[in-house]
N, C-alpha and C positions, 0 to 999 in steps of 0.2 A: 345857574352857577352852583346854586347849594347840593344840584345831583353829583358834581364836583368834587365834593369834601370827602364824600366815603373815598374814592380812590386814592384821593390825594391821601390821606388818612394810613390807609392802607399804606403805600408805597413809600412812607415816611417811618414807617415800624418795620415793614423790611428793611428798608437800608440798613437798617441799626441790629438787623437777626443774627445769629452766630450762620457760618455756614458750615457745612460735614466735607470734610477729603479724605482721598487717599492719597496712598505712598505704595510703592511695591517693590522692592530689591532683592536681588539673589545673595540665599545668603553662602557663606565661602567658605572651603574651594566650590566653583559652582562648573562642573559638575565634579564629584570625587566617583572616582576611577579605581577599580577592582580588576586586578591580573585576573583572566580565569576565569573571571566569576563571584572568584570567595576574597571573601576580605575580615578582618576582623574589625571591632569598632573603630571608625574614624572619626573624630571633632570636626563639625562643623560650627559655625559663628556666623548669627542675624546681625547685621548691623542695629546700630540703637536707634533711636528716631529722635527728629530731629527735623521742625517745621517751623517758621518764622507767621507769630499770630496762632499757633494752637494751645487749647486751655485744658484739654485733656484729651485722653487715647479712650477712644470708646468701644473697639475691638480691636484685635488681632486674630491672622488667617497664615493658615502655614498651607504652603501645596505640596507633598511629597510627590517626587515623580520615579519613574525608573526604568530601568532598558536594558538590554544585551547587545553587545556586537557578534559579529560569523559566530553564531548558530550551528552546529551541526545539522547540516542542511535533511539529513537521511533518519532525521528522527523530532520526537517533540523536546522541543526545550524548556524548560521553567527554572525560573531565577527569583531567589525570595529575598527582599532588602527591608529591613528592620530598622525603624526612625525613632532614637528615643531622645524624647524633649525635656528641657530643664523647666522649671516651673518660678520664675521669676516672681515676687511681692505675692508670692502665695495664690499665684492662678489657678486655674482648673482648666485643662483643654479637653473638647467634646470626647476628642475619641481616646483621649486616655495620654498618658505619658508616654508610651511604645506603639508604634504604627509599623504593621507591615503589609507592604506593596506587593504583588507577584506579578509576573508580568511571563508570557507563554508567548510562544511560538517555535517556527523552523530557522531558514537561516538568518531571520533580523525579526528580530520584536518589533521595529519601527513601521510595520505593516499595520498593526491594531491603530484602534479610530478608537475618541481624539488621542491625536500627540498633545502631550507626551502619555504617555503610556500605562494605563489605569494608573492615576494620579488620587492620592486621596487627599484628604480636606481637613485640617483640623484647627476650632476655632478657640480660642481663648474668652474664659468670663470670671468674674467672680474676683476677690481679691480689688485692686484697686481700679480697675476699668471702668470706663464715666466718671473719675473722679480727677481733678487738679494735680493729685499724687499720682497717676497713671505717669504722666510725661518723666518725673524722676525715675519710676519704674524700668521705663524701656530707656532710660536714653542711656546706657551703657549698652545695652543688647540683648540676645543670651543666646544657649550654646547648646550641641545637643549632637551623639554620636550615630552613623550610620554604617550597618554591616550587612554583608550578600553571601547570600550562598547558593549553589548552582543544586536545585533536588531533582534534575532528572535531564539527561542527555550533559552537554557541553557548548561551553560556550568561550572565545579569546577574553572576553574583556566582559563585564557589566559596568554599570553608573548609577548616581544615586545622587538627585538635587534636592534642593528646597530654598523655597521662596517664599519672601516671608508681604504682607500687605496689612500694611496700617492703618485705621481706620481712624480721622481723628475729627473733632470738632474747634473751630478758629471762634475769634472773639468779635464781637462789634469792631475791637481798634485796630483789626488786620486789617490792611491794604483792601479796598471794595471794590468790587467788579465795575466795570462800565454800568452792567445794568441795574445795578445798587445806586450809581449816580444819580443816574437818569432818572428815578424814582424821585431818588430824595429833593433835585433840583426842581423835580415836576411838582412835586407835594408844595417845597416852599412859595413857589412860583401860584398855583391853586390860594392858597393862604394869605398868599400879600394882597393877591385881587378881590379876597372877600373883604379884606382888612378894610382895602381903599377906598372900594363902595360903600362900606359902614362911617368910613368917614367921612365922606361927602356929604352923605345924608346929615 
């Protein structure tokens, strides 16, 4: 029985752990749409976040992605889209405030591996993140403009997404999983039968 207690122990201090999720939503228009190719800056808008049991935001991850439609088929095409991001409660993201994407090919971009189509990555730190203030941070949103230009051949139309993914940590008083239960009922369940036998004795 007392080899018991360690588990029981253990599965008694999970129940009660924070646990980490995510979120991940496109942020809007999703996708914005370029006559041509060229376009000048567009606004786009992340939704805010917004999770039932979270105690703070402990990253954010933006994916820029991008593409071209009919390609002039008889030549190379290249398409440059330029993401520039607002910097909400004074963050810092890795790859800088301005991200741009190029994406080549003949008559469809959509041929390059993975889709979508050299995508870049850029993560948010610093400023309030892991901290209790992170959640007022995002939960309005924020905003950020995207522009294309067509540097070589032609092309009907380009595109230009972003998605944005939340990273957050929840509290002991969220909702527990099943297998948080099962712990904690196992642990009680280990403790009342040592209790019992000490009180027999």
């Amino acid at each position: 029985m007392k080899k018991l207690v360690g588990p029981a122990f253990l599965g008694l201090v999970c129940s009660f752990a924070g646990m980490a999720a995510t979120a991940t939503a496109n942020c809007t228009p999703f996708p914005i749409t370029f006559a041509g190719g060229t376009g000048a800056p567009t606004a786009w808008t992340c939704p805010g976040f917004s999770a039932v049991g979270a105690v703070d935001v402990s990253a954010v991850t933006l994916n820029y992605a991008a593409d071209y439609q009919f390609g002039n088929p008889s030549m190379t095409n290249t398409v440059s889209e330029t993401f520039v991001t607002s910097t909400p409660g004074g963050i810092t993201w890795s790859a800088g405030t301005s991200t741009t994407v190029t994406v080549t090919g003949t008559f469809s971009s959509g041929s390059c591996a993975p889709a979508p189509c050299n995508p870049r990555v850029n993560v948010a730190s610093g400023g309030n993140l892991g901290t209790a203030a992170s959640l007022a941070t995002f939960a309005g949103g924020f905003t950020g403009t995207a522009a294309s230009s067509v540097t070589s051949g032609s092309v009907s139309s380009s595109t230009g997404s972003v998605q944005v993914t939340y990273t957050y940590d929840t509290s002991a008083t969220s909702v527990p999983e099943p297998l948080s239960m099962l712990l904690f009922g196992g642990g009680l369940l280990v403790i009342s039968l040592i209790g019992r036998n000490k009180f027999k004795r």
